[in-house]
Backbone bond lengths (Angstrom), bond angles and torsions (degrees), N, CA, C in turn:
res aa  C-N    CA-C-N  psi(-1)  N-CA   C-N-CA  omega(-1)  CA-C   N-CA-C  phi
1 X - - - 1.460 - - 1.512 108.60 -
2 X 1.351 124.57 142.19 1.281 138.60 -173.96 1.322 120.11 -137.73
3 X 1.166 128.32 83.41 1.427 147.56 100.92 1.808 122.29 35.72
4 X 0.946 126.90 96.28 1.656 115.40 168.45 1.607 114.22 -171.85
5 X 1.330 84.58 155.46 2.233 94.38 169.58 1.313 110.80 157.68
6 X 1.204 130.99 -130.72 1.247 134.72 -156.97 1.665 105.33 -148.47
7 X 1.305 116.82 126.73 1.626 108.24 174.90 1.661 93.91 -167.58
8 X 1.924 82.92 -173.76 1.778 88.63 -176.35 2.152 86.93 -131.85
9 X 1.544 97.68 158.71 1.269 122.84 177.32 1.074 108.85 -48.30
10 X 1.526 129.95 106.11 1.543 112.02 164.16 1.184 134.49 -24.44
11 X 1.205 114.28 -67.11 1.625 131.74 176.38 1.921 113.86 -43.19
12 X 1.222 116.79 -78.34 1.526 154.64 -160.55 1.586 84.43 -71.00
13 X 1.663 123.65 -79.18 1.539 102.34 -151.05 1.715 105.02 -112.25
14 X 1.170 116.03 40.70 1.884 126.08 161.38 1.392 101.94 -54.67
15 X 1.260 108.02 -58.50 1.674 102.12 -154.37 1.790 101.62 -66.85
16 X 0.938 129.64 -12.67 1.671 150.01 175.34 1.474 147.74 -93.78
17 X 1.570 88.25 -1.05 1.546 106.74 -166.57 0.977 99.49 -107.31
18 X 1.954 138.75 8.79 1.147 109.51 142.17 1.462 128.48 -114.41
19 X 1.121 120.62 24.69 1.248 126.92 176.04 1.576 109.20 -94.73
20 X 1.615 108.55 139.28 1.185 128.06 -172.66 1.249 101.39 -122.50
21 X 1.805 142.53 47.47 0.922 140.46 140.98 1.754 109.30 -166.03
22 X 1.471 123.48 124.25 1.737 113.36 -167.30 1.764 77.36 -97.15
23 X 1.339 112.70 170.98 1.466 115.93 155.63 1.419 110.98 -139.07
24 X 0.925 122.54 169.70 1.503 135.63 -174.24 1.516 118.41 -49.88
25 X 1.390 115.17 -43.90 1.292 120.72 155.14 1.430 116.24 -25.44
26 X 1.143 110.03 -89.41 2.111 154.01 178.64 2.009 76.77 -26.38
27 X 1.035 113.78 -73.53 1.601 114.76 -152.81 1.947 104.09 -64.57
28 X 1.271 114.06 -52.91 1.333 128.75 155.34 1.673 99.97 -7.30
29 X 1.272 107.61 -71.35 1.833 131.32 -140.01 1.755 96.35 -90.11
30 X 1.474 104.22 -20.20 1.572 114.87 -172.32 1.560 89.68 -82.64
31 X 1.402 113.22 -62.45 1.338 100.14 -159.70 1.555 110.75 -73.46
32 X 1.049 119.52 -10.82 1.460 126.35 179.66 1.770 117.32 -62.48
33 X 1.446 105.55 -25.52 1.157 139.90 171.84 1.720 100.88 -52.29
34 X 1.231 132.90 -68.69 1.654 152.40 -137.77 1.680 99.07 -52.40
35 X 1.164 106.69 -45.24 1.986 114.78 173.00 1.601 105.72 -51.86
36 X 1.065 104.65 -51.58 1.456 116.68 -148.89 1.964 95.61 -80.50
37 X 1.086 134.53 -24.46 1.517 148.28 160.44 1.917 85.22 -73.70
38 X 0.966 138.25 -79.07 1.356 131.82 -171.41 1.696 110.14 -21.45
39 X 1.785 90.72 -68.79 1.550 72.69 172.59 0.922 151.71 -85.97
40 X 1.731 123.16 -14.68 1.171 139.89 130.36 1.625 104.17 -9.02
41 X 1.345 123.42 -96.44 1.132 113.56 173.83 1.664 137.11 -19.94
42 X 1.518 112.81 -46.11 1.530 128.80 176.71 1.216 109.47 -83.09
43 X 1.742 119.14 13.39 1.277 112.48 -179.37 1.669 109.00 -102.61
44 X 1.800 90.39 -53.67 1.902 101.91 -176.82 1.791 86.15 -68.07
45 X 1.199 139.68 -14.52 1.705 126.05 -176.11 1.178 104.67 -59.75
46 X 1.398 97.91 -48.16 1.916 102.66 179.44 1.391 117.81 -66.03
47 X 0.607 112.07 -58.51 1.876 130.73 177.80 1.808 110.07 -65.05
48 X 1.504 115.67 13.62 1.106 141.68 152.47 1.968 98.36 68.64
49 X 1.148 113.15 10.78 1.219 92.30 -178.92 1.644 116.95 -87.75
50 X 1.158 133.88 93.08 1.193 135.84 -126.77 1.678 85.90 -104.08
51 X 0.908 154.46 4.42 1.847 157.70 159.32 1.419 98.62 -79.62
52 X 1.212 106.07 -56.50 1.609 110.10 -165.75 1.824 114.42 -64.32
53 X 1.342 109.40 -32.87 1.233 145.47 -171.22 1.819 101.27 -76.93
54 X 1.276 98.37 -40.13 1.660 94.66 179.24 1.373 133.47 -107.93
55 X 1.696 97.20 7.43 1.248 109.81 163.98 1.322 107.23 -94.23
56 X 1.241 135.19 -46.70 1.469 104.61 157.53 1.648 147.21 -68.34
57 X 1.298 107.16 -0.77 1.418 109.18 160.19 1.630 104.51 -87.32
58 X 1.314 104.23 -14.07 1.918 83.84 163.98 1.155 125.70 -93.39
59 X 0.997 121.24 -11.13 2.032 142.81 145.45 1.732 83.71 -39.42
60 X 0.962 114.63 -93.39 1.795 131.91 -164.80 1.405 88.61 -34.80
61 X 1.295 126.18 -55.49 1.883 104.73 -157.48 1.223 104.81 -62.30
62 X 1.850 124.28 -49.78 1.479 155.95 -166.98 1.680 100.22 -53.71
63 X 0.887 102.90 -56.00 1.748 103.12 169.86 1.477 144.04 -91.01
64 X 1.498 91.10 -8.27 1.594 113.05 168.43 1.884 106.60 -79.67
65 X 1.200 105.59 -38.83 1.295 122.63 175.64 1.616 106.24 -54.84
66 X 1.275 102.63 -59.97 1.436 118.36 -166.48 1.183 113.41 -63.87
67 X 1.380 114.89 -32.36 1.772 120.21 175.96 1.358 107.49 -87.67
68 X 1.089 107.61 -56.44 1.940 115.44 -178.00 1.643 100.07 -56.68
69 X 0.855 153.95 -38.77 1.189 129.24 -146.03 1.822 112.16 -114.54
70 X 1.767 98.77 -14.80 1.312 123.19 -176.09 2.200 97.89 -75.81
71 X 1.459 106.77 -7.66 1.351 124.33 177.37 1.944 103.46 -94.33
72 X 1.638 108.10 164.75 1.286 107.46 159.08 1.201 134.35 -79.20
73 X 1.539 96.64 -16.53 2.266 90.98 166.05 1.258 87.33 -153.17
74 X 1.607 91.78 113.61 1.494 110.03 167.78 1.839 104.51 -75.63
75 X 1.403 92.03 159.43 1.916 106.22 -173.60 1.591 100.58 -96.25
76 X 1.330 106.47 74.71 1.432 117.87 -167.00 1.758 104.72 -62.16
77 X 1.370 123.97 -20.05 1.430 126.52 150.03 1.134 128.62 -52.35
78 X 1.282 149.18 -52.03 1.358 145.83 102.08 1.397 115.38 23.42
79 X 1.214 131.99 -87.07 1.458 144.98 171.79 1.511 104.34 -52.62
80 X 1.268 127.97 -76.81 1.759 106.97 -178.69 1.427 101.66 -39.22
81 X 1.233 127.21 -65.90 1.534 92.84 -161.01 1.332 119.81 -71.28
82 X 1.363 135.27 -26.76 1.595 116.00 158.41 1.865 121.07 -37.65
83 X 1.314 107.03 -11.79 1.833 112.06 -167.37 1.899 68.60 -98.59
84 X 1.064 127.97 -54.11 1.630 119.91 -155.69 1.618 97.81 -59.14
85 X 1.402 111.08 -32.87 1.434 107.40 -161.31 1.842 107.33 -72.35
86 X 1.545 98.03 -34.51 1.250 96.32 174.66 1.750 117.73 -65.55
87 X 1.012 106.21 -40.92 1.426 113.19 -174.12 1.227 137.00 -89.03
88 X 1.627 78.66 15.90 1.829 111.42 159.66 1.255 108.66 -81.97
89 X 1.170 121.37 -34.06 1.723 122.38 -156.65 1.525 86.02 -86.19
90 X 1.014 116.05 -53.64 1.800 106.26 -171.15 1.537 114.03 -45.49
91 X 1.616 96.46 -49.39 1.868 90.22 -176.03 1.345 106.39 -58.82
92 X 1.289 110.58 -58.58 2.093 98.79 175.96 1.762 126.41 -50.46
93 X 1.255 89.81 -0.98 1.815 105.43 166.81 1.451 94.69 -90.71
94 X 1.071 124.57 -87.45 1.570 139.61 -172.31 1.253 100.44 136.36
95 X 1.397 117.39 16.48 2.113 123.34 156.66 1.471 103.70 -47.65
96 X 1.247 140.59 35.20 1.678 125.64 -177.94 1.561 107.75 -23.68
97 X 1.475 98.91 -57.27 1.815 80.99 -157.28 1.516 113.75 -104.57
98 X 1.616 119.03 21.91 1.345 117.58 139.19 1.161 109.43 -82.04
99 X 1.336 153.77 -8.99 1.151 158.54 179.59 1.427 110.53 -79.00
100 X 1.803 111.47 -39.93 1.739 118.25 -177.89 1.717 89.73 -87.83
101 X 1.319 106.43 -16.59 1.991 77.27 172.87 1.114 125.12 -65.58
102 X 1.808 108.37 -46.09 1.606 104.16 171.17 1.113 137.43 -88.85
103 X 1.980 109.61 8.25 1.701 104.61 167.75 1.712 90.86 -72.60
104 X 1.065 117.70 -22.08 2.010 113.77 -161.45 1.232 120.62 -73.15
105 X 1.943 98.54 -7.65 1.382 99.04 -174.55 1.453 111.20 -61.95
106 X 1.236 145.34 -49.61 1.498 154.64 109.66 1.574 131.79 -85.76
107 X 1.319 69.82 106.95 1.966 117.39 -161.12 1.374 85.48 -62.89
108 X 1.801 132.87 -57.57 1.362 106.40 -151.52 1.699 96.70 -87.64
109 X 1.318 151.58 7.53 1.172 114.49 177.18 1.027 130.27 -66.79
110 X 1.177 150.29 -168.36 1.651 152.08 -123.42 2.279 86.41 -120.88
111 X 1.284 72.17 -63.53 1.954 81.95 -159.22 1.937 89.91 -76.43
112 X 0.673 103.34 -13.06 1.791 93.98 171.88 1.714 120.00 -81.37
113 X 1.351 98.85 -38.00 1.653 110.86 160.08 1.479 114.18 -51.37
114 X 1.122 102.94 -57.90 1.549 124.23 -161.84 1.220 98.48 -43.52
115 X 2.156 117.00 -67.88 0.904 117.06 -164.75 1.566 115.80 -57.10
116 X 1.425 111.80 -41.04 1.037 112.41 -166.97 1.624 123.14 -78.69
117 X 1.524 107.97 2.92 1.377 106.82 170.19 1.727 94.74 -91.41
118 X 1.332 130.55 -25.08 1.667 118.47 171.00 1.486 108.30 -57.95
119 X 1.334 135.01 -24.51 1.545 101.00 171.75 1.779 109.52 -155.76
120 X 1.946 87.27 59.54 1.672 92.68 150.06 1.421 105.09 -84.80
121 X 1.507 133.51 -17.29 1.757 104.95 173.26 1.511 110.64 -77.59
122 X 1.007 114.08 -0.43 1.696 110.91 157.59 0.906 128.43 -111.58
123 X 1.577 130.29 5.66 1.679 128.56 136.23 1.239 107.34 -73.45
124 X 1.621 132.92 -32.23 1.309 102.89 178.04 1.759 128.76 -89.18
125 X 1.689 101.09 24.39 1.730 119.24 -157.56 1.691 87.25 -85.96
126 X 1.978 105.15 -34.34 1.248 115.93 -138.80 1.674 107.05 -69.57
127 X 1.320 119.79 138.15 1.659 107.65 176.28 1.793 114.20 -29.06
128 X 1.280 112.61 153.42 1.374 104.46 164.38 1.396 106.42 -96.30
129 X 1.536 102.77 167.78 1.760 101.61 -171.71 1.487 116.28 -84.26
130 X 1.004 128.71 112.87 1.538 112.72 159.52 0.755 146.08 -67.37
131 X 1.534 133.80 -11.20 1.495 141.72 144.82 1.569 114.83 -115.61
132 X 1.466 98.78 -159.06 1.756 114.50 171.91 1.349 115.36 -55.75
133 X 1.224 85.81 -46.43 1.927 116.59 -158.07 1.716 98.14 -37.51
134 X 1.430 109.72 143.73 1.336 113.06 -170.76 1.720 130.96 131.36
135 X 1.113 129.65 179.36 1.666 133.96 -152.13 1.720 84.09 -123.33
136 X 1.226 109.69 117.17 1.183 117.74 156.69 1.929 126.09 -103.03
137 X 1.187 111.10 155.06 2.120 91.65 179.31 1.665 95.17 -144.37
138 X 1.074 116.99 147.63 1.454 139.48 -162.65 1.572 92.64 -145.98
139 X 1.206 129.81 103.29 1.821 141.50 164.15 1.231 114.41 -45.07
140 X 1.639 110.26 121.03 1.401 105.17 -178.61 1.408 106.90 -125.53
141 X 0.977 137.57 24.51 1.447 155.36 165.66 1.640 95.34 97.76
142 X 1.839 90.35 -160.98 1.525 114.46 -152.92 1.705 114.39 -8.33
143 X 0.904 107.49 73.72 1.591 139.42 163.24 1.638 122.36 77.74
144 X 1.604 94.61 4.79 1.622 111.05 -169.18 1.160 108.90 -86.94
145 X 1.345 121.63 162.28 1.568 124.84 175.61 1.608 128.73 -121.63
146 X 1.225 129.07 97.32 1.629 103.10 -174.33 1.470 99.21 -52.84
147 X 1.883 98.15 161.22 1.561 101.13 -156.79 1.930 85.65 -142.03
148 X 1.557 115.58 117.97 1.071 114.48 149.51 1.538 128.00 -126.95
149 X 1.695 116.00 131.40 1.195 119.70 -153.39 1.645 100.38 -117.44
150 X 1.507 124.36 149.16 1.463 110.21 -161.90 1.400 91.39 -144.82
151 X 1.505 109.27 117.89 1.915 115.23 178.48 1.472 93.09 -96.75
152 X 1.364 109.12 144.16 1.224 136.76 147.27 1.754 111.85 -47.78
153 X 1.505 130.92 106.22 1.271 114.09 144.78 1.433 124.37 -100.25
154 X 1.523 112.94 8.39 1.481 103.10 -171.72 1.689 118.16 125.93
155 X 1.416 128.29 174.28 1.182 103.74 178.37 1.377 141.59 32.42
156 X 1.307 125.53 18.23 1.749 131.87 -170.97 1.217 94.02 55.98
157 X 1.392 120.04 38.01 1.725 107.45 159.62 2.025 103.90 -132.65
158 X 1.589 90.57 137.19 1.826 102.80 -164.92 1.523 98.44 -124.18
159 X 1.217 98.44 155.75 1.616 117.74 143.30 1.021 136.95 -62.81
160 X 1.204 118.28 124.25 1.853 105.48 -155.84 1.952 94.38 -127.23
161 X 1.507 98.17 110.22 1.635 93.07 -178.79 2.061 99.08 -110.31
162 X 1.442 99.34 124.42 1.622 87.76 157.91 1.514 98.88 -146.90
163 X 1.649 96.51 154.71 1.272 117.94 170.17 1.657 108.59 -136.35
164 X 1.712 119.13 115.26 0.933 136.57 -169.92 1.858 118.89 -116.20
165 X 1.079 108.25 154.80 1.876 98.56 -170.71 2.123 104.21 -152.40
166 X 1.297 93.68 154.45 1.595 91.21 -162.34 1.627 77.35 -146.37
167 X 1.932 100.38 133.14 1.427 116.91 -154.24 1.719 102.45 -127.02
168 X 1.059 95.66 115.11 2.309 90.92 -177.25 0.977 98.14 -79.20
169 X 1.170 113.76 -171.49 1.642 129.99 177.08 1.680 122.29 -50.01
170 X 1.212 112.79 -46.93 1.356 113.39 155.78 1.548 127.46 -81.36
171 X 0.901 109.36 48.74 1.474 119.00 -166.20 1.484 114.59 -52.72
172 X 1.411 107.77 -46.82 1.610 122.30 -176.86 1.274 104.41 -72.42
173 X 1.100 127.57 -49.96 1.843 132.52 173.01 1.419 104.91 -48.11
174 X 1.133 128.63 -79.57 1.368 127.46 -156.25 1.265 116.88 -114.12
175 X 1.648 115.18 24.80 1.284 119.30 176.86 1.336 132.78 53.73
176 X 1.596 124.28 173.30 1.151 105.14 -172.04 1.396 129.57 -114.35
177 X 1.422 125.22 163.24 1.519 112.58 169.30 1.442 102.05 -54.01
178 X 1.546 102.23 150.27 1.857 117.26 172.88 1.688 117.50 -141.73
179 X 1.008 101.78 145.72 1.568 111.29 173.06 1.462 111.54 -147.54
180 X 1.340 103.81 148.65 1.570 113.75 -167.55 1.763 99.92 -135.56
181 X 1.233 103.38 174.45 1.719 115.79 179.28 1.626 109.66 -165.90
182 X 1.330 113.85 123.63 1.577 93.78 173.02 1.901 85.46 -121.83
183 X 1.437 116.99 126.71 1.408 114.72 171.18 1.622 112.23 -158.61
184 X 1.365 117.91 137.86 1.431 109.21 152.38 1.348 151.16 -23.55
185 X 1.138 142.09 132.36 1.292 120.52 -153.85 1.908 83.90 -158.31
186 X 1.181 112.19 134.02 1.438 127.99 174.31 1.885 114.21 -101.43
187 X 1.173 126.67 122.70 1.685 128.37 176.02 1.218 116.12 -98.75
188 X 1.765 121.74 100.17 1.299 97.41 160.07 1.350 114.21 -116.86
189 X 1.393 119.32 151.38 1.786 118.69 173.76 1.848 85.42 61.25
190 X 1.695 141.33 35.40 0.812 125.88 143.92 1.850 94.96 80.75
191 X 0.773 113.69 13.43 1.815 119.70 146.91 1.300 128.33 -127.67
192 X 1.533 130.64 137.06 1.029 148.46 -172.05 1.684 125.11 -130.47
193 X 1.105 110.00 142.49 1.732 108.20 170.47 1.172 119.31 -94.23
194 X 1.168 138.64 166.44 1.437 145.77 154.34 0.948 103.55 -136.83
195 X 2.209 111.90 111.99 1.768 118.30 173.64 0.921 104.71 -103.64
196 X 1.700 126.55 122.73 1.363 141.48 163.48 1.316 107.30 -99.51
197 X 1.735 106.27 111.40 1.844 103.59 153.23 1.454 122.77 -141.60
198 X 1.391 102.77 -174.47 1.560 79.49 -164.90 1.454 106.16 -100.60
199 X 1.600 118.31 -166.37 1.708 115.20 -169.59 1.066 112.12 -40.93
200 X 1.523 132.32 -54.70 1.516 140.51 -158.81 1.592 108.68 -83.81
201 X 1.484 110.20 -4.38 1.767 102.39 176.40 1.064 94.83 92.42
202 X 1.656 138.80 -46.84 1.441 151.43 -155.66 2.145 107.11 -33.72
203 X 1.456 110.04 -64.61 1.184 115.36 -174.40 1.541 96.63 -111.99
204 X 1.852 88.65 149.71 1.589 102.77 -172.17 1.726 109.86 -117.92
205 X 0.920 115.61 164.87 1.509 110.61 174.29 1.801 115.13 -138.73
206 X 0.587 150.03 93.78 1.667 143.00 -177.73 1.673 121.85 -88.60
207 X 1.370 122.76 120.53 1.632 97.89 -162.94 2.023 72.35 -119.68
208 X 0.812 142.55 127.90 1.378 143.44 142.12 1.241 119.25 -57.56
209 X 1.479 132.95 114.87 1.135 144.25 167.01 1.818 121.55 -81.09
210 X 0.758 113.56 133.40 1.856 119.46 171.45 1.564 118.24 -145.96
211 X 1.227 99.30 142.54 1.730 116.03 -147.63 1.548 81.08 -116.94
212 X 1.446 93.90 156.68 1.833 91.11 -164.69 2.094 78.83 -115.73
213 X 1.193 93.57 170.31 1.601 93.76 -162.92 1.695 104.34 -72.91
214 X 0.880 130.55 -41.85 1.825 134.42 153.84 0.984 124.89 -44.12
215 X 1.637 117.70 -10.26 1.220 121.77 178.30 1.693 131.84 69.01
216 X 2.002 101.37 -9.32 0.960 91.25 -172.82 1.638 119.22 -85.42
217 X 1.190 135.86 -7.06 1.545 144.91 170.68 1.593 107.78 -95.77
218 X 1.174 107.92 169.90 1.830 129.98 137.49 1.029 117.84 -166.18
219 X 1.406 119.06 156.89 1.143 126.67 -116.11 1.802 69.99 -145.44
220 X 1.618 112.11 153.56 1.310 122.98 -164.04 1.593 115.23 -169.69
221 X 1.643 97.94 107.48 1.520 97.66 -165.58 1.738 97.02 -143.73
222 X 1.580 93.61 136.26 1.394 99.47 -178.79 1.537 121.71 -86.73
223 X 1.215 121.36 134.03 1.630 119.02 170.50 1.847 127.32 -39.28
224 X 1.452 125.39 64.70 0.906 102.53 172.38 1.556 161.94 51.21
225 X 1.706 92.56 -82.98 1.432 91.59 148.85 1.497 144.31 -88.58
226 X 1.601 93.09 5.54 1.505 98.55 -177.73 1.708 109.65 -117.54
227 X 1.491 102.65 31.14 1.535 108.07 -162.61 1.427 101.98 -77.54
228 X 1.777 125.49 -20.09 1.175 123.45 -166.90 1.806 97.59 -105.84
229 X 1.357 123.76 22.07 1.404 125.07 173.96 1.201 122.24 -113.68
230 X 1.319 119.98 17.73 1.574 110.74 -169.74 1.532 104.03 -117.92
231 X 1.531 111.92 0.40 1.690 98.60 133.80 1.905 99.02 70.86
232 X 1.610 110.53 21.87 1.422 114.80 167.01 2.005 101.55 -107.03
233 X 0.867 104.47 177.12 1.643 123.11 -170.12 1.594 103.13 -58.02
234 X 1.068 119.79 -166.35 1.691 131.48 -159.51 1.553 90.00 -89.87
235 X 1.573 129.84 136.13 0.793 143.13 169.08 1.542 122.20 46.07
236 X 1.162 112.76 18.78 1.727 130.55 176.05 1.419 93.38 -100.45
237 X 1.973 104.14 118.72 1.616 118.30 161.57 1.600 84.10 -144.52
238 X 1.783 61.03 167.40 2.134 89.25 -166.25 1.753 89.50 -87.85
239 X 1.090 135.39 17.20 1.642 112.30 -177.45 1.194 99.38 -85.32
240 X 1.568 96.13 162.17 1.492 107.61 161.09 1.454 93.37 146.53
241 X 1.818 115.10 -147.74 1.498 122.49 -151.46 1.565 82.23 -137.59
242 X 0.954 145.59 108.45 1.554 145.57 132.71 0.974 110.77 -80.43
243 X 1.663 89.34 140.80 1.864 127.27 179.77 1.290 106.06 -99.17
244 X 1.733 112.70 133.82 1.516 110.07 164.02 1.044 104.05 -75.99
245 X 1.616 106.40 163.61 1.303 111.61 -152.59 2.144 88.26 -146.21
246 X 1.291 106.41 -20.32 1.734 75.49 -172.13 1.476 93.67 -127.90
């Protein structure tokens, strides 16, 4: 079954989904906002509530993004540490490797290393995987994640759920393009297909899956010629490198 269209985040862009014009003012007063989620955030951090704490540093990434980047040189220092701030709350969870997703968002900064050399001996404590099966996340900006999740039915054959989203410049205003897929998917030697078409058979879609031998990534790339058939939103594809994450 296949899933697709155009929408905005429940959560993040409600207060925005009905306005049909932002103005310069409105954006001004938005980004003026980004401190004030900072400390919000550095407040429940202290006070240990580490959920409460990381929903507003994902406010902070989502709008730091949105202002910084809507500029010609975003203060990409700034932004890693809103990804650090989030991926603080995970380690005080013991989420390790939602925590290495968002130091990875940019791998080389200084304090993203850092953190993430404090708890590779607890990614490497973590069971290893024995199959596919599992939550994968691939970064799709202002604080969202494409998300593909893979059930075990048996035989090296899974359930393959993703829902992926691609964000323009106003991303937070008018939300983002989205595309979804829920389909079967067979592994052998650690590769898999995913065929998307539509009722009539007419258009095809092929996303090739590959499982990295640790199991902890996959890697997801569509066939070329079927890049304009998979019938998700404007510039939303499932490729890329997903990280397990649970």
């Amino acid at each position: 079954m296949r899933k697709y269209g155009y929408g905005a985040l429940a959560l993040l862009f409600a207060a925005f989904g009905c306005q049909a014009e932002i103005t310069e003012a409105q954006i001004d007063a938005d980004c003026a906002k980004i401190n004030d989620y900072a400390k919000q955030g550095n407040q429940f951090y202290q006070a240990k509530n580490y959920a409460k704490a990381r929903e507003a540093f994902i406010q902070q990434t989502a709008w730091l993004e949105q202002c910084e980047y809507g500029g010609n040189q975003p203060n990409e220092a700034l932004i890693a540490t809103a990804y650090n701030n989030v991926a603080l709350t995970f380690i005080r969870e013991g989420e390790y490797r939602k925590a290495q997703a968002w130091l990875q968002i940019m791998p080389d900064d200084q304090k993203s290393q850092y953190n993430l050399s404090r708890i590779q001996d607890k990614l490497l404590a973590l069971p290893k995987p024995t199959s596919a099966a599992g939550e994968y996340w691939q970064y799709a900006g202002r604080g969202e994640w494409e998300v593909l999740t893979l059930k075990a039915e048996g035989n090296d054959r899974y359930q393959a759920d993703w829902a992926g989203y691609s964000f323009g410049l106003m991303g937070l205003y008018y939300g983002p393009n989205i595309g979804e897929f829920s389909e079967k998917v067979t592994f052998k030697e650690n590769k898999g297909d995913i065929n998307l078409h539509d009722d009539e058979d007419i258009a095809h879609c092929t996303i090739s899956l590959t499982l990295s031998a640790d199991k902890q990534t996959v890697n997801a790339k569509t066939d070329a010629d079927d890049s304009m058939n998979c019938g998700f939103g404007h510039n939303v594809s499932a490729d890329g490198k997903y990280l397990r994450v649970d």
